[in-house]
Phi, psi and omega in degrees: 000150178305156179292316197312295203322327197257019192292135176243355181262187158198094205059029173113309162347097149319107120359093173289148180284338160311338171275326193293308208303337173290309229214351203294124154105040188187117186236124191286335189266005144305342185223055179035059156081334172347133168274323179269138132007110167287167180260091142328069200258085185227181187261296202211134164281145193263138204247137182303342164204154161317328196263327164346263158344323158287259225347295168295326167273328155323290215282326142347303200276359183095022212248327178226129193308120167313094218220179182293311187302298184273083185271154195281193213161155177299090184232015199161104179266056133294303208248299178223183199176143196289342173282320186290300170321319181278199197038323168286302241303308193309327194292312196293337153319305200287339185269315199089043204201151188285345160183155187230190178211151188242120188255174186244052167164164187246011148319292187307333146314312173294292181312338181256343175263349142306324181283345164257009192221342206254151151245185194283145137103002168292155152248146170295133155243131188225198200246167188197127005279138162247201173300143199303304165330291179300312178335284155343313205254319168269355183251014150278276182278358194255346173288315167321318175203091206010033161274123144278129173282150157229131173289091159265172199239319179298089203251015164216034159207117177324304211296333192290318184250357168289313181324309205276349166290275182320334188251052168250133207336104171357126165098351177260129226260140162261093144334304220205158166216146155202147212225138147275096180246115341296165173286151151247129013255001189257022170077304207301152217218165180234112167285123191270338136352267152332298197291307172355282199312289177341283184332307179298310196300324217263331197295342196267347180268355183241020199063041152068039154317065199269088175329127155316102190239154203246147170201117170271128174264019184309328176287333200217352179250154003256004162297354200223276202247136170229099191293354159285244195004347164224024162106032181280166162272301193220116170272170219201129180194119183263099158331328201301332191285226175328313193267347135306295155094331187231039213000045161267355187199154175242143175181157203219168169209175180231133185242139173170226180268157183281019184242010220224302196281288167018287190287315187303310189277302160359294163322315213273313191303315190317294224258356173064066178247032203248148206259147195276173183306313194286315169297340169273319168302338184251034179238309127015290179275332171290344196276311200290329181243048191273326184306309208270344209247286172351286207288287226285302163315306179296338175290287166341304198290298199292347161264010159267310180291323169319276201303337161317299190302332194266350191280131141342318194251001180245099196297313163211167173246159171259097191222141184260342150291001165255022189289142152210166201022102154116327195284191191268342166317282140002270166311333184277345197255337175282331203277338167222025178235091168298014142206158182273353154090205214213003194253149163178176200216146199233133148249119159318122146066195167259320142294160176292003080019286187277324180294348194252016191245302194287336181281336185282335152265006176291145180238173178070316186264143197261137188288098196206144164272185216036177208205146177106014189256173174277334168299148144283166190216161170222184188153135179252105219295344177237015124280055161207245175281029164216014175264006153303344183282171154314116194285321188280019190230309156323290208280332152304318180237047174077010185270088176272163189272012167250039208229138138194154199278152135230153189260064202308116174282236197207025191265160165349129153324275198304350162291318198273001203251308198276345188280309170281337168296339182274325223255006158256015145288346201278328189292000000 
């Protein structure tokens, strides 16, 4: 691409990435003029001489440095592609951050960027609750071959995980801390701060070792929230939600530094986890209006979540704006959320009973899992994307059988206001 295509001012002027997400990393005059990108729909590229093709493969496999003489280049949509590039440049914009990587879910984010940083016999340390899937993938498969997870629950008091830090086997190294601020489904947030400072202190105990810490952001990024920027390593997001935005498509990402993804895409070239053109082209088109779908839900969400909170038949809502005042939740949620997003979870009734009586009768939000499309959605997390947990670890950390999520889509407020009112009547 042209030097233009990356211009981020206009005459010295800083750019919003709401303007950049139209045009950054992508010159028309390169595609007959195309205001839009076309969809590469190729295998493989043609290199202009033999020496090139080393070059360039050299510089694929990581054997050699990305320089003015050697600039990376086209070999493979395995390792890269012109939909997929345009698409990091923009998320790492959007972030604040030197590069990112694009995968094709965003399990497969998570997984390929622990398999580029973890070895056999590291431990994890993470926030609990998290998405059932990760739950899953750490006490199954990261178990398999030989990563331990360990769970704290306090995700804004030092002394608290430091403790569940201290008490992991002698000899054993913490790689990683990775933490989901806000949690899915129930919200409860990690000062990622926090986890920083954490990270250094577990460092003094390891030869000056500094676990690495991953946060996934999915729930609140990059629009709400941005965990480099408060001392995260890596961010972490399965695209399929907001930043897809029209439930069409799956796809995850790894966001951070360029010597971080480097090594994470390394991986992903290892294990073939790289997200194909035609989805990286509609992830692109979902990038222009993330700002306006966001703001319109989270508007949406917080006069849905007020009436909830006040309704009879609903004991609570996880709603992140409702923390309160004064407590350290509260604080952690002013210091690093500029909105409370559009996702939350209600307990219904007392029982799975009364919650599948209020989901049979919800109309307009469609009973569906995932979250972050335009449509609403409602679903219930522990039948559903948290029943692979442990009951007795759903029952620890709130996933009750009367808990159910919804997601606010951008439909009419007041349909969807009226939509919930019928349907805690049926209870």
């Amino acid at each position: 691409m042209s030097e233009q295509s990356y211009k981020k001012d206009l005459q010295g002027k800083e750019l919003s990435p709401e303007t950049l997400m139209m045009s950054y990393g992508y010159d028309p005059k390169l595609s007959e003029g195309s205001i839009k990108p076309p969809v590469f729909l190729t295998s493989t590229f043609v290199f202009k001489t033999a020496q090139e093709g080393k070059d360039f493969f050299n510089l694929v496999s990581g054997r050699t440095q990305t320089s003015e003489n050697h600039k990376q280049g086209l070999v493979y949509s395995r390792f890269n592609h012109p939909n997929s590039e345009i698409v990091e440049d923009r998320l790492a914009l959007y972030e604040g951050a030197e590069s990112a990587a694009l995968f094709s879910s965003g399990m497969s984010a998570i997984t390929t960027c622990l398999m580029a940083v973890l070895q056999p016999g590291d431990v994890l340390l993470h926030s609990q609750p998290l998405y059932g899937g990760t739950e899953t993938l750490f006490l199954n498969t990261l178990a398999r071959f030989g990563i331990t997870s360990v769970p704290f629950q306090n995700g804004y008091e030092q002394e608290s995980i430091l403790d569940v830090a201290k008490r992991i086997e002698k000899g054993k190294k913490v790689a990683a801390i990775y933490i989901e601020t806000p949690s899915n489904p129930l919200n409860t947030l990690v000062d990622i701060e926090l986890i920083s400072q954490v990270a250094k202190q577990i460092s003094t105990n390891q030869n000056g070792q500094i676990p690495l810490v991953i946060c996934d952001n999915t729930l609140l990024g990059p629009v709400f929230q941005k965990p480099l920027s408060l001392g995260a390593d890596l961010s972490v997001y399965s695209l399929t939600k907001y930043v897809g935005g029209h439930s069409d498509l799956v796809a995850g990402a790894v966001v951070g530094s360029q010597e971080l993804v480097k090594k994470v895409k390394a991986q992903r070239n290892a294990i073939g986890t790289q997200l194909d053109p035609h989805s990286s082209w509609m992830l692109g088109r979902s990038l222009e209006t993330l700002q306006l779908r966001m703001e319109r839900a989270n508007e949406s969400a917080k006069i849905l979540a007020e009436y909830l909170h006040q309704h009879p038949k609903v004991s609570k809502v996880h709603f992140p704006a409702f923390f309160p005042e004064g407590s350290v939740e509260h604080q952690v949620y002013q210091k690093q959320c500029t909105g409370a997003g559009s996702t939350f979870s209600i307990n219904v009734g007392s029982n799975e009973a009364d919650a599948f009586r209020f989901l049979d009768n919800l109309a307009i939000f469609k009973l569906a899992v995932s979250l972050g499309g335009t449509e609403s959605l409602a679903s219930h997390p522990a039948s559903t994307t948290h029943s692979g947990v442990a009951q007795k670890v759903r029952e620890h950390i709130g996933i009750s059988d009367n808990l159910v999520r919804l997601s606010i889509g951008i439909e009419n407020v007041n349909d969807l206001k009226y939509a919930l009112e019928l349907a805690l009547e049926a209870i």
